[in-house]
C-alpha positions as CSV (number, residue, x, y, z in Angstrom):
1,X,73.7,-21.4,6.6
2,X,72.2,-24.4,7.1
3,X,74.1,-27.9,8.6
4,X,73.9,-31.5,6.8
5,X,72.2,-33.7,9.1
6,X,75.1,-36.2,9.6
7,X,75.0,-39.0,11.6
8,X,78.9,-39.9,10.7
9,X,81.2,-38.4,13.7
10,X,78.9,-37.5,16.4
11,X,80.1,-37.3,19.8
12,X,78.4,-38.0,23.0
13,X,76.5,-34.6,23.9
14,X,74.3,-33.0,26.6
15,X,70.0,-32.2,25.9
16,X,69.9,-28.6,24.0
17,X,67.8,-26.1,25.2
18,X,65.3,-26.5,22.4
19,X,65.6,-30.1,23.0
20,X,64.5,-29.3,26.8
21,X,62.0,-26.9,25.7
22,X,60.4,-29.7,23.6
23,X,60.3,-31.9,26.5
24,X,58.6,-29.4,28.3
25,X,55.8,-29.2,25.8
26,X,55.2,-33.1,25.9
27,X,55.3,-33.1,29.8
28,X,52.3,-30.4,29.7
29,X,50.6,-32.8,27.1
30,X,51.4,-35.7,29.3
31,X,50.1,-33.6,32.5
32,X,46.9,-33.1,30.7
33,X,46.2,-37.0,30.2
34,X,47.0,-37.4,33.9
35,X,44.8,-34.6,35.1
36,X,42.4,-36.5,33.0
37,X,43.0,-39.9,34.5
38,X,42.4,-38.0,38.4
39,X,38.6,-37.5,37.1
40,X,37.3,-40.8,35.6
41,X,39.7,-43.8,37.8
42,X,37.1,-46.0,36.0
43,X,38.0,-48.8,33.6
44,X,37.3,-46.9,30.9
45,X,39.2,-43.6,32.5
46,X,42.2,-45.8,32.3
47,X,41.9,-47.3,29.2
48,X,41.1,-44.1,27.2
49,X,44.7,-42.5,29.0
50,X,46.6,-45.3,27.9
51,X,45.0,-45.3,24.6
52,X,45.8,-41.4,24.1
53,X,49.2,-41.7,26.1
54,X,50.6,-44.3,24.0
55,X,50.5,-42.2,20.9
56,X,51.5,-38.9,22.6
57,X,54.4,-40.8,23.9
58,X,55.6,-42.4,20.7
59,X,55.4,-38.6,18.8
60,X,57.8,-37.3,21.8
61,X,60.3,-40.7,20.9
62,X,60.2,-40.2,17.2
63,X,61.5,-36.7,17.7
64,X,64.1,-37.9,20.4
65,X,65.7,-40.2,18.5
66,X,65.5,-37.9,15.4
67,X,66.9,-35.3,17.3
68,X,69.7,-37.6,19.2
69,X,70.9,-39.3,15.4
70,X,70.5,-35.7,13.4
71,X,70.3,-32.6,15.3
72,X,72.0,-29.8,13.0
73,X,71.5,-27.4,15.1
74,X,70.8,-25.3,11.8
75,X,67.5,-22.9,10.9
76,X,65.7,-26.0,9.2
77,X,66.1,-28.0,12.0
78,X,65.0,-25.9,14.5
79,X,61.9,-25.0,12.7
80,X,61.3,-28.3,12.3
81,X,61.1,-28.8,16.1
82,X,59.4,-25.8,16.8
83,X,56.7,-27.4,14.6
84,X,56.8,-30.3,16.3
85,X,56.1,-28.6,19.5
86,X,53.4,-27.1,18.0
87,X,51.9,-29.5,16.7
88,X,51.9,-31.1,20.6
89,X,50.2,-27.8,22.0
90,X,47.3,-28.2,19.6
91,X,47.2,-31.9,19.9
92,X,47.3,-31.2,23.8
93,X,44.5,-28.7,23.2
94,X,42.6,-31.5,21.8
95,X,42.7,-34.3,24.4
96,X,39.2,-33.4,26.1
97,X,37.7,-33.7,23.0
98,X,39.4,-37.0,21.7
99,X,38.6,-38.7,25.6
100,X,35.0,-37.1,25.0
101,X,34.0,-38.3,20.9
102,X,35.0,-34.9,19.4
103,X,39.1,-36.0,18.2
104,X,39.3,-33.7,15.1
105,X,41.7,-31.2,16.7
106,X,43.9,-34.3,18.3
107,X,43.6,-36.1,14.8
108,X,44.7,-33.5,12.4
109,X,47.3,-32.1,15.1
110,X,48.8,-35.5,15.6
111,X,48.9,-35.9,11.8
112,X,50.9,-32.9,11.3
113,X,53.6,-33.7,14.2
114,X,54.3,-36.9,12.0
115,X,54.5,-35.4,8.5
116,X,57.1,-33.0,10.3
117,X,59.0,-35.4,11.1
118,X,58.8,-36.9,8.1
119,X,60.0,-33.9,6.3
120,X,62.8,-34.1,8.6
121,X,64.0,-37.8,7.6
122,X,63.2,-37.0,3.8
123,X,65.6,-33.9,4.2
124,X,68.1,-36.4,6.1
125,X,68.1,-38.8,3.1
126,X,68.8,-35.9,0.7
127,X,71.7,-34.6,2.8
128,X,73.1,-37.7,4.6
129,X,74.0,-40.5,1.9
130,X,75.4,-42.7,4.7
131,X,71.9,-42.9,6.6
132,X,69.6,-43.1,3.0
133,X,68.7,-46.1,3.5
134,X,67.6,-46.0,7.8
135,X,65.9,-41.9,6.9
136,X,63.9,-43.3,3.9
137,X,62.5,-46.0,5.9
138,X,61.3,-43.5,8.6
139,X,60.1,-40.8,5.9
140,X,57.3,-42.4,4.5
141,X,56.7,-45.1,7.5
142,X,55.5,-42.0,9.3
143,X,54.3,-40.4,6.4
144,X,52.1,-43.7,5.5
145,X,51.4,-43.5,9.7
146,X,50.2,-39.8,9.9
147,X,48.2,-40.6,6.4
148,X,46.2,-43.0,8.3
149,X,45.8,-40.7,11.1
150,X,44.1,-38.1,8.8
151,X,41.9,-41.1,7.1
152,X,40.2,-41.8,10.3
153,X,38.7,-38.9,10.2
154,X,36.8,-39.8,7.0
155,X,35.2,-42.8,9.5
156,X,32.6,-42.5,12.6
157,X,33.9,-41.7,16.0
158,X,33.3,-45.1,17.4
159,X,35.5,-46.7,14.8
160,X,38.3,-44.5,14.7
161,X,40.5,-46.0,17.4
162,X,40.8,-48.9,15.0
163,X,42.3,-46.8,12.7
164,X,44.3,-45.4,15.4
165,X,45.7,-48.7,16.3
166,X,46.8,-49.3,12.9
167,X,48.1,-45.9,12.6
168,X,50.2,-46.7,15.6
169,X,51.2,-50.6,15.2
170,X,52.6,-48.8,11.2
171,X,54.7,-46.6,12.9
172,X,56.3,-48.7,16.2
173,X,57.0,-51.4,13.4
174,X,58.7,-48.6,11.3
175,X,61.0,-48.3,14.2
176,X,61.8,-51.7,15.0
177,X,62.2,-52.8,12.0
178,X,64.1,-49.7,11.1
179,X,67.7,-51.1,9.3
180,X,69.7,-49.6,12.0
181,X,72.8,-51.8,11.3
182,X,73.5,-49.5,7.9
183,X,74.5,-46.7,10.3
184,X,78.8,-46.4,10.3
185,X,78.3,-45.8,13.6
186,X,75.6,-46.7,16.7
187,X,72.7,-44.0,18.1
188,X,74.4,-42.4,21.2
189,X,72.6,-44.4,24.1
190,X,73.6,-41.9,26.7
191,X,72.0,-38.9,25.0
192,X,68.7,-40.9,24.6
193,X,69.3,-41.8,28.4
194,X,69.4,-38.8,29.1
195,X,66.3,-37.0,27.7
196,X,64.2,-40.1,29.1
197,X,65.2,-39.1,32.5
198,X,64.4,-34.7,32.2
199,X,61.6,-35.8,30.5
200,X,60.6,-37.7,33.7
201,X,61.9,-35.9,36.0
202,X,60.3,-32.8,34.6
203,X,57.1,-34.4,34.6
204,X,57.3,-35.4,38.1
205,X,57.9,-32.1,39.2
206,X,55.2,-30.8,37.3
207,X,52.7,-33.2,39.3
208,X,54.4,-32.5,42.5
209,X,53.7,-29.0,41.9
210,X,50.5,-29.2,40.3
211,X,47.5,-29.0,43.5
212,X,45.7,-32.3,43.7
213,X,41.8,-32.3,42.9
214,X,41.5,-32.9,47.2
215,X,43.1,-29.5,47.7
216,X,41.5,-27.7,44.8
217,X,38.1,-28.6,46.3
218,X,39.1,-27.7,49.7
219,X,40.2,-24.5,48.9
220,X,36.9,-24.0,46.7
């Protein structure tokens, strides 16, 4: 049986596991943009991580905050996040070849993790009549956002971080301007607190973990 995703009466609550699971998946994404960053320290190494990072970051807030204002806890919801974290393994898959002038995969996976969640705010405004108005905003912001995604790939390489930037500047407005006042009642801060700090921490220990490229060549 499936679980209307209210915002009215939530209490303060701890991550899930399938909320720590997703983290897990954007940490490996994030990993990947940093082993990325330890080959090419040049100007254009950095730029190209921050251009990539800013995006990959922003799809692992939307669902946070989706997650933190929504969660279920139902089939729906579940699958929806399951999609979402699958849409960030293939995206993941497809960071060589965005920072190298082949971003199809990264495009269309990217695309797909924002027409999930819009899916999930369009469900949210069918089922939640006191957050209509603040899940129809985000529904087609990030559908309009992930459209624009796909429509860079109608363009040539060297002009589709333009479209990119748009893409991106659609959907941070869509947040900030979301009408967050229409809630009854405020996002829980200390949940969204909370995932910001496994996130990091779990991506710290993934580095501290991970061999650097000095030990790798020493041991080749």
């Amino acid at each position: 049986m499936s679980t209307s995703p209210s915002h009215e009466g939530r209490a303060t609550r701890h991550a899930s596991w399938l909320e720590l699971f997703f983290d897990l998946v954007f940490v490996a994404a994030v990993a990947a943009l940093a082993t990325q960053l330890h080959a090419d320290h040049s100007v254009r190494g950095l730029a190209v991580f921050a251009g990539l990072f800013i995006p990959v970051w922003w799809g692992w807030m939307g669902y946070t905050w989706y997650a933190t204002g929504f969660d279920s806890d139902d089939p729906v919801f579940r699958l929806g996040l399951l999609g979402g974290m699958l849409a960030i393994a293939a995206l993941s898959a497809g960071l060589a070849g965005a920072a190298s002038g082949d971003s199809e995969t990264f495009v269309i996976a990217y695309a797909c993790l924002f027409y999930i969640l819009s899916a999930l705010y369009g469900r949210t405004w069918l089922q939640a009549p006191e957050a209509r108005s603040l899940s129809a905003r985000f529904a087609i912001g990030n559908a309009f956002g992930a459209t624009l995604w796909l429509l860079s790939l109608t363009l040539a390489e060297t002009v589709r971080p333009l479209v990119w930037s748009a893409a991106m500047l659609l959907l941070i407005a869509t947040f900030v301007f979301a009408p967050w006042r229409s809630l009854s009642r405020p996002y829980d801060g200390e949940h969204v607190a909370e995932r910001y700090g496994l996130s990091r921490s779990s991506f710290l220990a993934s580095r501290s973990s991970s061999p650097s490229p000095a030990s790798r060549s020493a041991r080749a």
